[in-house]
Structure formats: structure tokens, C-alpha cells
DSSP file (Angstrom, degrees, kcal/mol; ACC not computed):
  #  RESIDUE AA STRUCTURE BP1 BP2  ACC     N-H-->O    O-->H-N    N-H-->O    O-->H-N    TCO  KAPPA ALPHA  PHI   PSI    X-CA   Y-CA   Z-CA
    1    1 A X              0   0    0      0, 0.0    12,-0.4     0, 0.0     2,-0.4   0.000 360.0 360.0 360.0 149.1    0.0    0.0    0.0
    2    2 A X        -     0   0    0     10,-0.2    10,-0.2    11,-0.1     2,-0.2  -0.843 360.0-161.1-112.7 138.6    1.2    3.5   -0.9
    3    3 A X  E     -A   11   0A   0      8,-1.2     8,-2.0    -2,-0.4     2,-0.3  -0.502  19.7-129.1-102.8-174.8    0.9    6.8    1.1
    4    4 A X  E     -A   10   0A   0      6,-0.2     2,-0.2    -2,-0.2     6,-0.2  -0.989  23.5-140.7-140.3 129.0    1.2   10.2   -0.3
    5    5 A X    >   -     0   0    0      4,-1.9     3,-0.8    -2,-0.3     4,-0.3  -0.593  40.5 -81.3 -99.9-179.8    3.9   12.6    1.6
    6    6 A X  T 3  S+     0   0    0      1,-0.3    -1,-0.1    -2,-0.2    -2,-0.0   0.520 129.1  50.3 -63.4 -24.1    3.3   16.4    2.3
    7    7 A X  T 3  S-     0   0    0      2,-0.1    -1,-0.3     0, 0.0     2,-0.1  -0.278 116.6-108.6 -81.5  55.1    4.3   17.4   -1.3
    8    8 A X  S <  S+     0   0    0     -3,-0.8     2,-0.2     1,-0.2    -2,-0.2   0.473  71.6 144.9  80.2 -20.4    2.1   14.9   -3.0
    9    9 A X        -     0   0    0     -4,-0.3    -4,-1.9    -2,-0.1    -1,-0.2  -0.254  53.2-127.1 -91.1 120.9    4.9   12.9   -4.0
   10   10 A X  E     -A    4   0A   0     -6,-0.2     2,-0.3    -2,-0.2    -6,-0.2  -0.316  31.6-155.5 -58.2 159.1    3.1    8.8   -3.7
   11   11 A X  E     -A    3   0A   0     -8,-2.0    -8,-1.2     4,-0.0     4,-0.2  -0.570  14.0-114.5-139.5  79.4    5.5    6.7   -1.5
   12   12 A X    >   -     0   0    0     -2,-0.3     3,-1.5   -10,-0.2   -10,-0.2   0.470  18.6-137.0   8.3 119.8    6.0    3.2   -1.4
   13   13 A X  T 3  S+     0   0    0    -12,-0.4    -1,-0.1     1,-0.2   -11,-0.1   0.869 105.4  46.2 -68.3 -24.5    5.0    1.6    1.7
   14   14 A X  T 3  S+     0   0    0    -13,-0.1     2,-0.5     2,-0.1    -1,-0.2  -0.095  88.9 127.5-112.2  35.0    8.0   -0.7    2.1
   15   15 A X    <   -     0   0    0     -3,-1.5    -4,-0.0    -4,-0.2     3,-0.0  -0.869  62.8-109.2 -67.0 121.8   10.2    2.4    1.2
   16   16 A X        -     0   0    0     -2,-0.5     2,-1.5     1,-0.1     3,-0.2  -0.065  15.7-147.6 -71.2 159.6   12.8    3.0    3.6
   17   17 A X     >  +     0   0    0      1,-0.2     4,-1.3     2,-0.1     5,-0.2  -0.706  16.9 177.5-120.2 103.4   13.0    5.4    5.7
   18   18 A X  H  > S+     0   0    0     -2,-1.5     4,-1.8    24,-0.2     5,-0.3   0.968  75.9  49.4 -87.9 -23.3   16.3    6.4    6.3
   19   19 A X  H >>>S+     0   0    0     -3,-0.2     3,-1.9     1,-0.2     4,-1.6   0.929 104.3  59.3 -27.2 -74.5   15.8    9.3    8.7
   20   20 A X  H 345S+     0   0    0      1,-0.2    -1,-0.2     2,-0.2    -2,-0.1   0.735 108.4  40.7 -27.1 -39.3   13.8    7.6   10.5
   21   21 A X  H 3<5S+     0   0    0     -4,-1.3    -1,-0.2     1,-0.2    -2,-0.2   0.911 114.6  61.2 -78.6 -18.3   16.8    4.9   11.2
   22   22 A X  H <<5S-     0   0    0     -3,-1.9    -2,-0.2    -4,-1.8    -1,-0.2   0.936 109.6-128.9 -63.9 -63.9   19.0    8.0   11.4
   23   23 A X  T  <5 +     0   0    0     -4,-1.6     2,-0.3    -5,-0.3    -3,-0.2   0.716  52.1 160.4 100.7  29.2   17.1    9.1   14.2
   24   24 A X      < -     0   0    0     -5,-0.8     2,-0.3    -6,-0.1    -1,-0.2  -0.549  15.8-173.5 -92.0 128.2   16.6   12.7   12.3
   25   25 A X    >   -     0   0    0     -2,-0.3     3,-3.3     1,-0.2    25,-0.1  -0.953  30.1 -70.8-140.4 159.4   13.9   14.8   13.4
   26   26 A X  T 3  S+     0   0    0     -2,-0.3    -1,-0.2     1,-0.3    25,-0.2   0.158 117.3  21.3 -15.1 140.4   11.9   18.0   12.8
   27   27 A X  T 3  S+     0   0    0     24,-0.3     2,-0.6     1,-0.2    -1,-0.3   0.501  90.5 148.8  85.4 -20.5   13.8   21.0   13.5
   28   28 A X    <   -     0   0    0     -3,-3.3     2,-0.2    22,-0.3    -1,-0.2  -0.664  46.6-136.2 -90.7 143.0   17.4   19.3   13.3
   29   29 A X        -     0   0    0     -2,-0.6    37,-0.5    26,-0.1    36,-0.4  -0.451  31.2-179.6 -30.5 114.4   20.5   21.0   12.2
   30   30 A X        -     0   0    0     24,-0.3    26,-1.9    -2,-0.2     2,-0.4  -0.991   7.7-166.4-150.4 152.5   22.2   18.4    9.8
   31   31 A X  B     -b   56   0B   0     -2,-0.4     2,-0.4    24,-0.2    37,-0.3  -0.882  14.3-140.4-142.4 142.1   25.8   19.1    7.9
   32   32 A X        -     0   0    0     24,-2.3    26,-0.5    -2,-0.4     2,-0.3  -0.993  19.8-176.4 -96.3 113.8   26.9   17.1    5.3
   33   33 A X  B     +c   69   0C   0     35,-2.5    37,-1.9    -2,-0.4    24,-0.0  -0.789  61.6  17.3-144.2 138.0   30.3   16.3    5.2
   34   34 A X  S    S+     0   0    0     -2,-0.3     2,-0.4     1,-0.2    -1,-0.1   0.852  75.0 175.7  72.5  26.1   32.6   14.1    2.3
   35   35 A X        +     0   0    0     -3,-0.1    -1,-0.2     4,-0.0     2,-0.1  -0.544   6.1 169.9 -70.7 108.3   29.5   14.6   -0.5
   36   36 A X    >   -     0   0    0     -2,-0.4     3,-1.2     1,-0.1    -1,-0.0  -0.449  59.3 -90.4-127.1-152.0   30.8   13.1   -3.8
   37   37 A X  T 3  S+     0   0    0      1,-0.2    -1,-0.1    -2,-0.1    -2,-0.0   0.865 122.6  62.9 -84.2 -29.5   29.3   12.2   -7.2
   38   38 A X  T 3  S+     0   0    0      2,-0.1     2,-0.3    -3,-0.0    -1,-0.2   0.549  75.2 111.4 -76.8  20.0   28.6    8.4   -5.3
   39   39 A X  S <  S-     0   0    0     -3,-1.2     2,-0.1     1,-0.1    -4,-0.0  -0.717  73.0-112.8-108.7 162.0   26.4    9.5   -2.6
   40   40 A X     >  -     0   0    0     -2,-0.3     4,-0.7     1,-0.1    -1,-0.1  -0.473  16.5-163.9 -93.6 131.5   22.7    8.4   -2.5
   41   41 A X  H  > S+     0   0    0      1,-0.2     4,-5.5     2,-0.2     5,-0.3   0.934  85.7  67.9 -56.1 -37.0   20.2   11.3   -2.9
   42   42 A X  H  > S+     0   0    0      1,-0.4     4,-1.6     2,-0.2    -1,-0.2   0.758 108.9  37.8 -63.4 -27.8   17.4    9.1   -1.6
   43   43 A X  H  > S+     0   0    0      2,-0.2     4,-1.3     3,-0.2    -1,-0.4   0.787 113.9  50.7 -93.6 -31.3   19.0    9.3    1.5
   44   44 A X  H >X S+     0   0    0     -4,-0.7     4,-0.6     2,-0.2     3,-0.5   0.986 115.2  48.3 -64.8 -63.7   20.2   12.8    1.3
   45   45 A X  H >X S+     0   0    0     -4,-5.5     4,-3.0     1,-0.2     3,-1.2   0.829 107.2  55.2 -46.5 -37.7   16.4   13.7    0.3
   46   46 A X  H 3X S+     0   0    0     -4,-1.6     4,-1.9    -5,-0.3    -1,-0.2   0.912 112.6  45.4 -62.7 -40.8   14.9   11.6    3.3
   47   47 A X  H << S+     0   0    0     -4,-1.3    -1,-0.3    -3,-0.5    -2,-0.2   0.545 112.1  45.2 -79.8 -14.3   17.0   13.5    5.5
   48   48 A X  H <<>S+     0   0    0     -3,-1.2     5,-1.2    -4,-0.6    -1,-0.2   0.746 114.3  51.1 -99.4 -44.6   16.4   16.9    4.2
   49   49 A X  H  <5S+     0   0    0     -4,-3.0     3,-0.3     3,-0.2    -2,-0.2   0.861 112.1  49.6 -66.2 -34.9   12.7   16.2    4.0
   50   50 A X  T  <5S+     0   0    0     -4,-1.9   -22,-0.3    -5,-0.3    -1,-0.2   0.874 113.9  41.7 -70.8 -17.3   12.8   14.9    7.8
   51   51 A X  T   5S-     0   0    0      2,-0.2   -24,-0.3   -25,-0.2    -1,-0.2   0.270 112.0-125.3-116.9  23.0   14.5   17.6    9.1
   52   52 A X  T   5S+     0   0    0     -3,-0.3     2,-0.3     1,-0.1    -3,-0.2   0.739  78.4  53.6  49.9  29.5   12.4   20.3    6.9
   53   53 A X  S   <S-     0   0    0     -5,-1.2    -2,-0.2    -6,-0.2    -1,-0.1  -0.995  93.1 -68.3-167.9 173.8   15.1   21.9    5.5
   54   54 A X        -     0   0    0     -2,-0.3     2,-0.9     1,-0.1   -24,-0.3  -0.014  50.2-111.3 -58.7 140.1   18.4   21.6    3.4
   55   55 A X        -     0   0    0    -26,-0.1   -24,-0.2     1,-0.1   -23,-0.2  -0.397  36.5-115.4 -82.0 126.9   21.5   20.0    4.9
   56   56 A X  B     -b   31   0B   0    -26,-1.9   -24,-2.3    -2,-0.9     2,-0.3   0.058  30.0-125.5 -39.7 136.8   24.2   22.4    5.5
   57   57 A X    >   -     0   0    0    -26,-0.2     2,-6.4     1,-0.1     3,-2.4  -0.866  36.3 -84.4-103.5 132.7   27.6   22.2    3.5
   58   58 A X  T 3  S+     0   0    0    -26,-0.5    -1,-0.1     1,-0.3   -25,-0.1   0.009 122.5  59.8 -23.2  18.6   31.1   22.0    4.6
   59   59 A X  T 3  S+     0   0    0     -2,-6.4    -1,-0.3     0, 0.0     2,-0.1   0.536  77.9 118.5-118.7 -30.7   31.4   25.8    4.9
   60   60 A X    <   -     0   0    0     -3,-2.4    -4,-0.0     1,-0.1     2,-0.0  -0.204  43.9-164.8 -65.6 117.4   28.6   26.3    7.6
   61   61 A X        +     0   0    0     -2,-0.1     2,-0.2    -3,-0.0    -1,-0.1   0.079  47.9 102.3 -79.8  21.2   29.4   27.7   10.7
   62   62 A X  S    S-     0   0    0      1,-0.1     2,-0.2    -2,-0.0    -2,-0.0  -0.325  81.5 -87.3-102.5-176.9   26.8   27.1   12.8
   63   63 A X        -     0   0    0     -2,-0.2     2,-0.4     2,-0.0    26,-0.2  -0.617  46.9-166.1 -74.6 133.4   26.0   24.4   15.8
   64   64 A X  B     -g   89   0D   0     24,-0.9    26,-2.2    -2,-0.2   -34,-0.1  -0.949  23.2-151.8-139.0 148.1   24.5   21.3   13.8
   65   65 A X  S    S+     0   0    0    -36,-0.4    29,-1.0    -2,-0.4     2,-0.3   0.593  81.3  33.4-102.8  -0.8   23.0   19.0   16.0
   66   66 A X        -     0   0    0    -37,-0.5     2,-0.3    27,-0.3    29,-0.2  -0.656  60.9-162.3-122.1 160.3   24.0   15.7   13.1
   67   67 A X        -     0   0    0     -2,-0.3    29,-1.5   -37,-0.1     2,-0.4  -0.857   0.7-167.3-128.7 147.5   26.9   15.4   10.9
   68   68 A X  E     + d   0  96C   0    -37,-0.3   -35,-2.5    -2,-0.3     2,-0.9  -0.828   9.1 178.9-147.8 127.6   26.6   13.2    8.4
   69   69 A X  E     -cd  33  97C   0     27,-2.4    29,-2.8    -2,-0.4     2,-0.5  -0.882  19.9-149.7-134.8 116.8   30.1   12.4    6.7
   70   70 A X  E     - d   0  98C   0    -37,-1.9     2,-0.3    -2,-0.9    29,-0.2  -0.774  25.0-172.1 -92.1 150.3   29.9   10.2    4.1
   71   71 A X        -     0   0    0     27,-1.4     2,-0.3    -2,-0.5    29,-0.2  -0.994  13.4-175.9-150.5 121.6   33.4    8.2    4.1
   72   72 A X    >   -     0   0    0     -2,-0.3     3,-1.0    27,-0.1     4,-0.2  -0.918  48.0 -95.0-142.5-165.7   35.2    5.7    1.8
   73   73 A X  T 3  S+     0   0    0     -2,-0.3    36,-0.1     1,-0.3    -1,-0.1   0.316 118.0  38.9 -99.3  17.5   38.4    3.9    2.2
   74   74 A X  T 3  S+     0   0    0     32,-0.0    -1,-0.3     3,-0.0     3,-0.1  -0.540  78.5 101.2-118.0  53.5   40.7    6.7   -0.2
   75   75 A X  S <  S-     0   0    0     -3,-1.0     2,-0.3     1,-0.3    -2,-0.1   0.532  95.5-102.7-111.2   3.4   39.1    9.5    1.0
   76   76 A X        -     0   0    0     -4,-0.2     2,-0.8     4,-0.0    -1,-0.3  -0.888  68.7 -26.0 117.7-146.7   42.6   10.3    3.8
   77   77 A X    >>  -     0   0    0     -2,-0.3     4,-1.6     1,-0.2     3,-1.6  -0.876  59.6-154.4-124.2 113.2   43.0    9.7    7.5
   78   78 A X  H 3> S+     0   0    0     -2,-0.8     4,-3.2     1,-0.3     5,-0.4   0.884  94.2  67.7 -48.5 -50.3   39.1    9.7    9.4
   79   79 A X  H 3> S+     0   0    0      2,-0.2     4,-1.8     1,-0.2    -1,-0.3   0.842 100.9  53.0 -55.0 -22.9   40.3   10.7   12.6
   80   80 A X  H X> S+     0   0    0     -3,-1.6     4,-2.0     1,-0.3     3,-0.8   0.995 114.5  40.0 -26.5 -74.3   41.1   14.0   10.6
   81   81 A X  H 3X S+     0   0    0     -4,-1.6     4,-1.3     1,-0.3    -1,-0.3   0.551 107.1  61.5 -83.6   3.0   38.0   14.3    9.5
   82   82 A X  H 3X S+     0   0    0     -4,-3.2     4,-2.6     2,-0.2    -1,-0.3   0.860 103.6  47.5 -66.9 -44.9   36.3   13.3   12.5
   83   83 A X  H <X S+     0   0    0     -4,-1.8     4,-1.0    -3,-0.8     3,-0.3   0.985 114.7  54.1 -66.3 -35.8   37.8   16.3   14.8
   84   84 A X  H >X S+     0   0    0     -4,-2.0     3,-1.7     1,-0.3     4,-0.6   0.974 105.9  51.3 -73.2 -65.5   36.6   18.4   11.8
   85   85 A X  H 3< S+     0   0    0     -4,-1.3     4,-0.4     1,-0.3     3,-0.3   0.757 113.6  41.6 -48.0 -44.6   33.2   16.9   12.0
   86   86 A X  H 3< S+     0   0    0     -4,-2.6    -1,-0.3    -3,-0.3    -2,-0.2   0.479  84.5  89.7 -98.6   2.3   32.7   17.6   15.5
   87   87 A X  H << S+     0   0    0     -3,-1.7    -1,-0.2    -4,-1.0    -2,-0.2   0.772 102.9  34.3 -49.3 -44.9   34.1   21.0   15.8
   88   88 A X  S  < S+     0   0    0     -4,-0.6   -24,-0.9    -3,-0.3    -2,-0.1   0.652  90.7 122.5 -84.8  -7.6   30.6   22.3   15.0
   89   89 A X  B     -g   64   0D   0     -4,-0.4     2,-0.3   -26,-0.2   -24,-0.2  -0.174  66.0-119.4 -70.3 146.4   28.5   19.5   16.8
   90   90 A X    >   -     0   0    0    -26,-2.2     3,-3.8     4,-0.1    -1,-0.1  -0.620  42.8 -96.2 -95.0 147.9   26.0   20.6   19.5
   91   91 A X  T 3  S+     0   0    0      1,-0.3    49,-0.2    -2,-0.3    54,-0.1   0.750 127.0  37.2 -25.6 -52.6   27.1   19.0   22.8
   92   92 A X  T 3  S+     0   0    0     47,-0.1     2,-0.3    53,-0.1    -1,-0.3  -0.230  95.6 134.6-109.5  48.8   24.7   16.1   22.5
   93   93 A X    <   -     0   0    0     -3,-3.8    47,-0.6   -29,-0.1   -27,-0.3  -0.667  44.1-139.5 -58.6 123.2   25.3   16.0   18.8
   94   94 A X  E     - E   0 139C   0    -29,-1.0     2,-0.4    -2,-0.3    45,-0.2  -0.668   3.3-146.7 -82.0 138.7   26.1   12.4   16.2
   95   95 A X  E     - E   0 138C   0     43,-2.4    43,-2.3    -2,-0.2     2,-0.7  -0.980   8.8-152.8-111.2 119.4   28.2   12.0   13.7
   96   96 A X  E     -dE  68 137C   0    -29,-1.5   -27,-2.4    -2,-0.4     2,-0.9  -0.820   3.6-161.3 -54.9  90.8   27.0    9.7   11.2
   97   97 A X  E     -d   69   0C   0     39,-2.4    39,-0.4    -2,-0.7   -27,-0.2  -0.748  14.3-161.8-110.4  94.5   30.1    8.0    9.3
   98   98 A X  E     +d   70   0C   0    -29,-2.8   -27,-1.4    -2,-0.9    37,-0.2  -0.571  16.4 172.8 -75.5 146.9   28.2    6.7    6.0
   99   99 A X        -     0   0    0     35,-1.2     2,-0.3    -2,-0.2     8,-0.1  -0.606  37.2-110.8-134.5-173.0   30.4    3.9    4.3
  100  100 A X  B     -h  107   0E   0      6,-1.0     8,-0.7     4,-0.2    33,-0.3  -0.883  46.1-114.6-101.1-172.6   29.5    1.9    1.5
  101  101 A X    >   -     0   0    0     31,-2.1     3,-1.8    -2,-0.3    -1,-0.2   0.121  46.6 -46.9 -86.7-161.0   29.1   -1.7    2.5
  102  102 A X  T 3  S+     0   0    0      1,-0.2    -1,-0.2     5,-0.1     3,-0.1  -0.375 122.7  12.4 -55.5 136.1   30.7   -4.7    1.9
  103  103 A X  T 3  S+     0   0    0      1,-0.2     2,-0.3    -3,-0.1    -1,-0.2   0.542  98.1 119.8  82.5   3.9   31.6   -5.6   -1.8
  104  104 A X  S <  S-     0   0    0     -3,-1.8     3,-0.2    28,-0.1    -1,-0.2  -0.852  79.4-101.0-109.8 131.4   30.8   -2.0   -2.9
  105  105 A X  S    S+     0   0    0     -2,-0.3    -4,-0.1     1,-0.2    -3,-0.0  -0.384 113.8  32.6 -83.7 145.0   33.5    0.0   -4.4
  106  106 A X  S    S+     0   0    0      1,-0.2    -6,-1.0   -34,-0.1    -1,-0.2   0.694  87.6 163.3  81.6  31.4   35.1    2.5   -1.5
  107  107 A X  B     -h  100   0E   0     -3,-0.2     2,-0.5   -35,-0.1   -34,-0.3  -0.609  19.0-160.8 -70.2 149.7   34.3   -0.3    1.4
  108  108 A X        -     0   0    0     -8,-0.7     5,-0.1   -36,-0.1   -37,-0.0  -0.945  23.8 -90.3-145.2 165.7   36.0    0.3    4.4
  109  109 A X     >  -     0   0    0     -2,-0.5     4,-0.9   -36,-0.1     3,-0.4   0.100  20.3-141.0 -47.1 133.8   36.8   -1.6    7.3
  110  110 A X  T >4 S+     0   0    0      1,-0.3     3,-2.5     2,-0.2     4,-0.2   0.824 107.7  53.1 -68.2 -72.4   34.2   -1.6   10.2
  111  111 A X  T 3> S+     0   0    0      1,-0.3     4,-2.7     2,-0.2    -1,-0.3   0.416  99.0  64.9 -37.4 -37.6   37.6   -1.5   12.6
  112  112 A X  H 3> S+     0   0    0     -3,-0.4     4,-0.7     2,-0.2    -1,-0.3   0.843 104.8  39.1 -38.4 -45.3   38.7    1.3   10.7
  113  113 A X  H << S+     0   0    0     -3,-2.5     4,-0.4    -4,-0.9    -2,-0.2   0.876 118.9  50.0 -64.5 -64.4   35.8    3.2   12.0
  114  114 A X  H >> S+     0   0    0      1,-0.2     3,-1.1     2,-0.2     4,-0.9   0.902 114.0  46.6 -47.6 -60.1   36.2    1.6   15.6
  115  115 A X  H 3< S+     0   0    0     -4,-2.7    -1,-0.2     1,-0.3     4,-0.2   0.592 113.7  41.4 -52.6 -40.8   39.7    2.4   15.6
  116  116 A X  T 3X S+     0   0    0     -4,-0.7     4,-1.0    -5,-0.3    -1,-0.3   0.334 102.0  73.6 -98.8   5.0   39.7    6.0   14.4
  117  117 A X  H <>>S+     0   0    0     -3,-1.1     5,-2.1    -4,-0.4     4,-1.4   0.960 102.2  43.5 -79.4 -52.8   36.2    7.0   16.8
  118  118 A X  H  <5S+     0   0    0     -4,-0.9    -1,-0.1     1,-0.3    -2,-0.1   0.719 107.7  53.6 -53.9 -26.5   38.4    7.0   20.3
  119  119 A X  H  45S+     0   0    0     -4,-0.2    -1,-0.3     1,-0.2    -2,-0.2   0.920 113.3  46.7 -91.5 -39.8   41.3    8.7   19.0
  120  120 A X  H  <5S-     0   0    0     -4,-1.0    -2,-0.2     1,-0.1    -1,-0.2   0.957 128.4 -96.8 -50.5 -48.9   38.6   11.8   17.8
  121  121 A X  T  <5S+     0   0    0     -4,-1.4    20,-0.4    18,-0.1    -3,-0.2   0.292  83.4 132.2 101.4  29.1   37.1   11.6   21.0
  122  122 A X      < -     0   0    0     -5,-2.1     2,-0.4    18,-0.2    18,-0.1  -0.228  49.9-148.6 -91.5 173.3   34.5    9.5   20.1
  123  123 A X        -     0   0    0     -2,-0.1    16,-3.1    -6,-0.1     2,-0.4  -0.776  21.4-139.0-165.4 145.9   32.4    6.2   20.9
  124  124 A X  E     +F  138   0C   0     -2,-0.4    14,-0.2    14,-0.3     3,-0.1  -0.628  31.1 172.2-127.0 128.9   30.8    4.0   18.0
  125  125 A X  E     -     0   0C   0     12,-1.2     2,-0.3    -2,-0.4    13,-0.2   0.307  59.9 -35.3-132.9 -38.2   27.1    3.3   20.0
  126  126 A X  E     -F  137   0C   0     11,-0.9    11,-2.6     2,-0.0     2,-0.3  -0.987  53.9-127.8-178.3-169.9   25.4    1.6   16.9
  127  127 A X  E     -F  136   0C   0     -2,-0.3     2,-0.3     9,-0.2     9,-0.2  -0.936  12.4-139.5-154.6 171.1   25.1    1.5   13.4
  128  128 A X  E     -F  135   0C   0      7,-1.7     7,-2.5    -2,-0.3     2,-0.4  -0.986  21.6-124.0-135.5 138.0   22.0    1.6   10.6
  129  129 A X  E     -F  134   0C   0     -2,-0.3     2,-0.4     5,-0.2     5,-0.2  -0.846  27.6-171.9 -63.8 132.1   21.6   -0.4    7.3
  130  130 A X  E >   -F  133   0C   0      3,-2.1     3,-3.4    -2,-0.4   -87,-0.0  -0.957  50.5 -94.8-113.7  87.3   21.1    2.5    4.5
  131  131 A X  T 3  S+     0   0    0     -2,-0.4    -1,-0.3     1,-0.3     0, 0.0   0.234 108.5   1.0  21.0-107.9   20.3    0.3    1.6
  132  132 A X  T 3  S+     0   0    0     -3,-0.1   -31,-2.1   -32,-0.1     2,-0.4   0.364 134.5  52.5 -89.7  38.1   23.9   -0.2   -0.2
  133  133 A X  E <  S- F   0 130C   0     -3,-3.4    -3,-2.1   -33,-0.3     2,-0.3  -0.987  77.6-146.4-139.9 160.5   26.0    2.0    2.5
  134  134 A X  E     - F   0 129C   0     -2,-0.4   -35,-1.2    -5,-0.2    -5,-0.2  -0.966  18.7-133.5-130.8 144.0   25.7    1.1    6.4
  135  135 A X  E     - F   0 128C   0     -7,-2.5    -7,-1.7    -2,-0.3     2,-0.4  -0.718   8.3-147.9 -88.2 153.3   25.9    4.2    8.8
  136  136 A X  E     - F   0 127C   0    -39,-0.4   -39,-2.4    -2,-0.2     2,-0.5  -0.983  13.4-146.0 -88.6 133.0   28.2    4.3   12.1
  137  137 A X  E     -EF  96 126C   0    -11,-2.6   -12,-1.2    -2,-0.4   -11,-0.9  -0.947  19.2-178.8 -57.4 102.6   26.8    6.4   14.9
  138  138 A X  E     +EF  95 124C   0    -43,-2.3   -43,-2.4    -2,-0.5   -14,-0.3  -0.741   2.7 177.3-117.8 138.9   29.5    8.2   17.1
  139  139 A X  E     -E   94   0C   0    -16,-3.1   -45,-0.1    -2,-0.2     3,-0.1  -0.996  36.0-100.7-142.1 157.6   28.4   10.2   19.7
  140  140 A X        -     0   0    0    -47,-0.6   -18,-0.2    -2,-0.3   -17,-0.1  -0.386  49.1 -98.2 -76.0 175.0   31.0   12.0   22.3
  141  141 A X     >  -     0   0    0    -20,-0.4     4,-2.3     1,-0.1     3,-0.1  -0.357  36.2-120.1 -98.9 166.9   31.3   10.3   25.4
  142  142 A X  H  > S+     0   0    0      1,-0.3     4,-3.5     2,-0.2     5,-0.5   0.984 111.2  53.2 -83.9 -68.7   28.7   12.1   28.2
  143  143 A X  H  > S+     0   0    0      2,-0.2     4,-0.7     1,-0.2    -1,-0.3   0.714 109.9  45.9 -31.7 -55.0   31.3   13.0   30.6
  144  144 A X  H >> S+     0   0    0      2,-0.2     3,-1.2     1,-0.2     4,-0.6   0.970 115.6  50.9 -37.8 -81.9   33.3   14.8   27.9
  145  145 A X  H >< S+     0   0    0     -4,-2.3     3,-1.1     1,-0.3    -2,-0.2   0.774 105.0  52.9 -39.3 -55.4   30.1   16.4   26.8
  146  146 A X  H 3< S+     0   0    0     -4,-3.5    -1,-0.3     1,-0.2     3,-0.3   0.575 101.2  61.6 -73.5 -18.0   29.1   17.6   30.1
  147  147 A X  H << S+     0   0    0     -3,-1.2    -1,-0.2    -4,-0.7    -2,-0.2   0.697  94.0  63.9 -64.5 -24.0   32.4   19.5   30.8
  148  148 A X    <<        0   0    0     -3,-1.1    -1,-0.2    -4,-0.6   -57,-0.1  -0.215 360.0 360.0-100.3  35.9   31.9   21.6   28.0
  149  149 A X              0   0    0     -3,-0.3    -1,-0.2   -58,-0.0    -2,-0.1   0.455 360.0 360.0-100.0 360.0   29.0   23.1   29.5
């Protein structure tokens, strides 16, 4: 069965909903990070449409309450682009580290991910299937978070 969403546009019922897995709501702040020719709109759109407005681009200086940094395994050294990712992040802020998955050209290694969260100042808390890319969810550790208050 099909719905219709708030522009008109018909919608699959067994479309995913990758906000939703995102955990992307009304009203959030979301930054885009590492956007190259290979990243999925559908997912870009879901997200833009959940959070009712465009996602912000690697110049924007505001407090984002998401990152979402799409990542593949020549794109340089993550922990880089992790402290860069969380330089704008609102205290109880994610970074989203989109990969593509296994067998997908640009894979990388979940341990990669693991490896490189702690040395940002990170912790890896779960992860989302996104059709052919799987997300990590890093979030900073509470203590951390609650110091910078």
C-alpha cells in the first residue's frame, strides 16, 4: 500500500525510511560532510525532508546538531575528518560515518571506523543499514560532553 507525503509525491509503503533509522527529526540541524558524485540522494532527500530543510555544506558555521560524513576507504586519515566533523557539533550531537558496505567499491573496514572514533574523541554506539552504504553512529562520550557546558 502506498501513502502520499506532504508534497504529493506517492510513496511506497515498504520504502525506507532512512531518517527515521537516522534518528533525524523535525527541527534538526544536519551538515553534510565528504559529498561526492557516489552518494545516495534518496538518502540525502529523506533527510532533508525529515528535518524540513536543506543539509548544510562543509562551509557552515553554525551548531549542527548531526553530521553526516559520508566516508570511503581513499578519502585520507578519518580521525582527521572526524575532529573536523565535531568542531561544530552541539554538545549532545552524532556524527553519522556513511560507508559503502561490503563488496561496494570505496568499502571500508568496520575496525577502521572503531579504531579511528576513540582517538577523535568518540564512541561508536550503533550502526544503521542504508540500503547499499551502512551508517556508524558516534556520539561524544557524556562526561566529555558535560564538561563543556
Amino acid at each position: 500500500m502506498a501513502s502520499v507525503d506532504k508534497e504529493g509525491t506517492v510513496v511506497a509503503a515498504d520504502s525506507p525510511n532512512y531518517a527515521h533509522k537516522l534518528g533525524i527529526e523535525k527541527s534538526q540541524v544536519v551538515q553534510e560532510l565528504g559529498w561526492d558524485d557516489d552518494t545516495d540522494d534518496d538518502i540525502r532527500f529523506d533527510i532533508e525532508d525529515a528535518c524540513g530543510s536543506e543539509l548544510l555544506d562543509e562551509d557552515a558555521d553554525e551548531v549542527v546538531d548531526v553530521v553526516l560524513l559520508w566516508w570511503r576507504d581513499d578519502d585520507g586519515d578519518l580521525v582527521d575528518r572526524l575532529m573536523d566533523a565535531i568542531t561544530p557539533l552541539a554538545d549532545d550531537g552524532v556524527v553519522w560515518v556513511v560507508t559503502p558496505k561490503t563488496g561496494k567499491p570505496g568499502h571500508v573496514q568496520p575496525s577502521e571506523i572503531a579504531e579511528s572514533a576513540p582517538t577523535a574523541g568518540l564512541m561508536q554506539t550503533s550502526s544503521a543499514n542504508l540500503g547499499d552504504w551502512i551508517a556508524s553512529r558516534l556520539v561524544q562520550p557524556r562526561s566529555k560532553a558535560a564538561g563543556r557546558h
